[in-house]
C-alpha positions in Angstrom: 0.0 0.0 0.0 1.9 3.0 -0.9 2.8 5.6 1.6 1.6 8.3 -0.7 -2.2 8.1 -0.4 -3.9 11.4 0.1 -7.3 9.7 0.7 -5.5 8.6 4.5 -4.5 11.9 5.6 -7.9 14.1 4.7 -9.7 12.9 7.6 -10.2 15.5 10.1 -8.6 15.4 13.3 -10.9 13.2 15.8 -13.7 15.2 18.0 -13.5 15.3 21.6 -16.4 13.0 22.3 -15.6 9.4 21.9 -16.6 7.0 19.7 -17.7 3.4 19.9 -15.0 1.1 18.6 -16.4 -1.2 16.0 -14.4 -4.5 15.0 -13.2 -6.1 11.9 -11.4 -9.6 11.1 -8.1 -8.7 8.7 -5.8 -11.5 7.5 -6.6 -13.2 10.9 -6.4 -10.1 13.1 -9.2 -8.3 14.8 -8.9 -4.9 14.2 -10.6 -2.1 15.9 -12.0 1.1 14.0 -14.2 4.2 15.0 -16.3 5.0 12.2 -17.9 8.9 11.7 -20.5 9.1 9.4 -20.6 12.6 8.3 -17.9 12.6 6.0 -18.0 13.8 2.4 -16.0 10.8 0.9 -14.9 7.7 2.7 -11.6 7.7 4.3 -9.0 6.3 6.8 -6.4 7.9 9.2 -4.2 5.7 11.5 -2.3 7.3 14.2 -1.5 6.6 17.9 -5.1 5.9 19.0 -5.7 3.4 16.6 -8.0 3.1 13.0 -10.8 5.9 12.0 -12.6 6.2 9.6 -15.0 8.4 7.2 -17.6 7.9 5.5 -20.8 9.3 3.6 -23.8 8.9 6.0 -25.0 7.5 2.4 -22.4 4.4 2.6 -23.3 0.6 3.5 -21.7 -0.6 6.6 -20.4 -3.5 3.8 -18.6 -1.2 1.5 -16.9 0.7 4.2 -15.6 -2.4 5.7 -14.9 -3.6 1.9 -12.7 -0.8 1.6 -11.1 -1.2 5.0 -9.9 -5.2 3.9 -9.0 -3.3 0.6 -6.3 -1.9 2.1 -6.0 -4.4 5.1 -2.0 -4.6 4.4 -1.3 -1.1 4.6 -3.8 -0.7 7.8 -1.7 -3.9 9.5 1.4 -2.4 8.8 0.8 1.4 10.0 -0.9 -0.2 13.1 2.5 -1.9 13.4 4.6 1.1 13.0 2.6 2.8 15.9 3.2 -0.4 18.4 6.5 -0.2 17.5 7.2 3.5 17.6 5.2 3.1 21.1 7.4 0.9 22.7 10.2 3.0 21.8 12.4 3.9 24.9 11.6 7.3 26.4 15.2 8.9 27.2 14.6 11.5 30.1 16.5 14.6 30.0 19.4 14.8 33.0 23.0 16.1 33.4 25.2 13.1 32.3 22.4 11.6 29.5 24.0 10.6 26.2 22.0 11.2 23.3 22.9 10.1 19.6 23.9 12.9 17.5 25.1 12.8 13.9 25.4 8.8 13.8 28.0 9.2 17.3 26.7 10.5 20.8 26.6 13.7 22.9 26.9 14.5 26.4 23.8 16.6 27.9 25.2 18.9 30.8 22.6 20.9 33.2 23.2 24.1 34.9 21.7 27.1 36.3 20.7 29.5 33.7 17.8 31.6 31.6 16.5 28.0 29.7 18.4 28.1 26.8 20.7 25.6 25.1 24.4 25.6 23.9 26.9 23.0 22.1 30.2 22.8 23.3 32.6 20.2 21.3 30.8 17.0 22.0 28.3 18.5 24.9 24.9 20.1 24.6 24.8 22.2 27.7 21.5 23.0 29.1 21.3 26.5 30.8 17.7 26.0 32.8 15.9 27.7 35.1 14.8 24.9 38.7 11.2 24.5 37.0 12.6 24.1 33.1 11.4 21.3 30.9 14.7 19.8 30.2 13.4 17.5 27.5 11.9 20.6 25.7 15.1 22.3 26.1 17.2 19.9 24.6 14.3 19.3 21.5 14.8 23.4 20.8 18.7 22.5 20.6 18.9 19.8 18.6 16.0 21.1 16.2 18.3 24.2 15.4 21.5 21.8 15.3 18.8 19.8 12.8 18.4 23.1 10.8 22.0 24.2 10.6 22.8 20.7 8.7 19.7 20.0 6.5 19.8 23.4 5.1 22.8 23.4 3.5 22.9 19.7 2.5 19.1 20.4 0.7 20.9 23.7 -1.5 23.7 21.3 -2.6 21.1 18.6 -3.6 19.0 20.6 -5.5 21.3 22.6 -7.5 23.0 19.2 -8.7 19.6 18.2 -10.6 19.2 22.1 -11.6 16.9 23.0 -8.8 16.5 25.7 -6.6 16.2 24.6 -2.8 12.7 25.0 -1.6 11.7 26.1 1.9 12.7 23.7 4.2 10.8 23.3 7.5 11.5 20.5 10.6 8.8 18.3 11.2 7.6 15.6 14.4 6.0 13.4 12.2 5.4 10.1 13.8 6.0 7.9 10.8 7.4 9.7 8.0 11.1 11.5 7.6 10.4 13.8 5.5 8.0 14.9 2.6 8.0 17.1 -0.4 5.5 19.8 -1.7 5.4 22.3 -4.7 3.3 24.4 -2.3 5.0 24.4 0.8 8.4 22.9 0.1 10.2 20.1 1.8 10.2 19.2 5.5 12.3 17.0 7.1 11.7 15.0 10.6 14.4 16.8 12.9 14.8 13.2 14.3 17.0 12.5 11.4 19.7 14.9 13.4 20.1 11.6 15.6 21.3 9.4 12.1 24.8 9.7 10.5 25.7 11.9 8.1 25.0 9.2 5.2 21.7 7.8 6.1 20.8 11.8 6.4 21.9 12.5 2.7 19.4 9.5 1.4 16.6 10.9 3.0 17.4 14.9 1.8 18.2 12.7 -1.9 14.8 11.0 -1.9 13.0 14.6 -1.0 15.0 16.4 -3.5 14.1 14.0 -6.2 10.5 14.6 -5.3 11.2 18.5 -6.9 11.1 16.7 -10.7 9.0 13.6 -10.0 6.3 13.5 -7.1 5.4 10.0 -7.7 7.7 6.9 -6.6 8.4 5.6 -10.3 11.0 4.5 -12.0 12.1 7.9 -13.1 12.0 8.9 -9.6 14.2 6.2 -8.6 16.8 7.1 -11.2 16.5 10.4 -10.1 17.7 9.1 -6.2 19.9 7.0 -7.5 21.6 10.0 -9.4 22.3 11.9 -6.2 22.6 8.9 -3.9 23.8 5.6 -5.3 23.6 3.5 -2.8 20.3 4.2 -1.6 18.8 1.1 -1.6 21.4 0.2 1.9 20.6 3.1 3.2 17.2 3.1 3.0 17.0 -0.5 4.9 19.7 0.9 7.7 17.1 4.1 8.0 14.2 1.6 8.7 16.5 0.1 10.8 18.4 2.0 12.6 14.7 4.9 13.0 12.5 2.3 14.5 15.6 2.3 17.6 15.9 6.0 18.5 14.8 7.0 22.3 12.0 9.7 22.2 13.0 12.8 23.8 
């Protein structure tokens, strides 16, 4: 099921009123799913909470759940990604933590200060106040260290398949590194500050490439492979090596 369908990220974010969880057998599993029924066109959204769904008031209960066993791989698999990124290792933020950086590791010092962060060689020094949120603190830091690499990686990308560098944002997507957009330019998960060097450049390749071809086609992959040869490694050591980073 390709990551690319719009039809899964239109639904609207959930209400505050919960819904009744409905069931449905896929490829042996029991899967739960909220259904709304005041939805323009039917469809699906998967995040931490689980499997929802939209649909035209209009709609038979059996196509809806045709639809859903449609796509039963892709829902099993992004279901998946959630337990896993779920059980991922929450790192709190102290003096004397070691957080990856850059494919090696960094030393997180604390001290008294106005809440602000600073890198010194191989130390992120956290000047905070007795309330501060470290964890926040150290995200602010590492999102501008994120920044200050990205940026200038995505300009020398570009301009080698005779493109301009788009705006570039950060995002905290759950599940994706990065994505591409004629509208709004490229965005890139600021996560990707904790990979090396290498697996960072295959990621910045694969949304660079987007800039001439916005589908995932052959074309496109020539276009990867043109800027990163060796993508194909570096794209399993991304899935990899992403599914083990500590949430900060």
């Amino acid at each position: 099921m390709p990551d690319q369908l719009e039809l899964f990220r239109q639904l609207p974010p959930h209400d505050a009123q919960p819904l009744r969880p409905r069931h449905l057998l896929i490829a042996g599993r029991i899967v739960a799913y909220t259904l709304r029924r005041d939805r323009r066109r039917l469809s699906m959204r998967i995040d931490e909470r689980g499997l929802a769904v939209g649909a035209p008031r209009s709609l038979p209960l059996a196509e809806i759940e045709a639809f859903i066993q449609q796509h039963g791989a892709w829902v099993l698999e992004k279901l998946a990604a959630f337990a896993a990124h779920g059980a991922r290792r929450h790192l709190p933020i102290h003096d004397g933590v070691r957080l990856p950086l850059l494919g090696g590791e960094v030393c997180v010092r604390v001290s008294r200060g106005a809440n602000r962060g600073y890198w010194h060689g191989q130390e992120l020094w956290l000047a905070a106040r007795p309330d501060a949120d470290l964890a926040a603190l150290a995200r602010r830091a590492l999102q501008r260290r994120a920044l200050e690499h990205f940026q200038p990686r995505l300009v020398e990308m570009a301009a080698r398949i005779g493109q301009t560098a788009p705006p570039l944002a950060l995002s905290s997507a759950r599940t994706r590194w990065g994505s591409c957009s004629r509208k709004s330019g490229i965005r890139l998960n600021w996560r990707l500050i904790h990979l090396a060097p290498a697996t960072i450049d295959y990621v910045i390749a694969h949304e660079v490439a987007h800039l001439v071809e916005m589908n995932h086609g052959p074309r496109f992959w020539r276009v990867v492979e043109g800027l990163y040869t060796d993508w194909r490694a570096a794209r399993a050591r991304l899935k990899h090596e992403g599914a083990a980073l500590p949430l900060i």
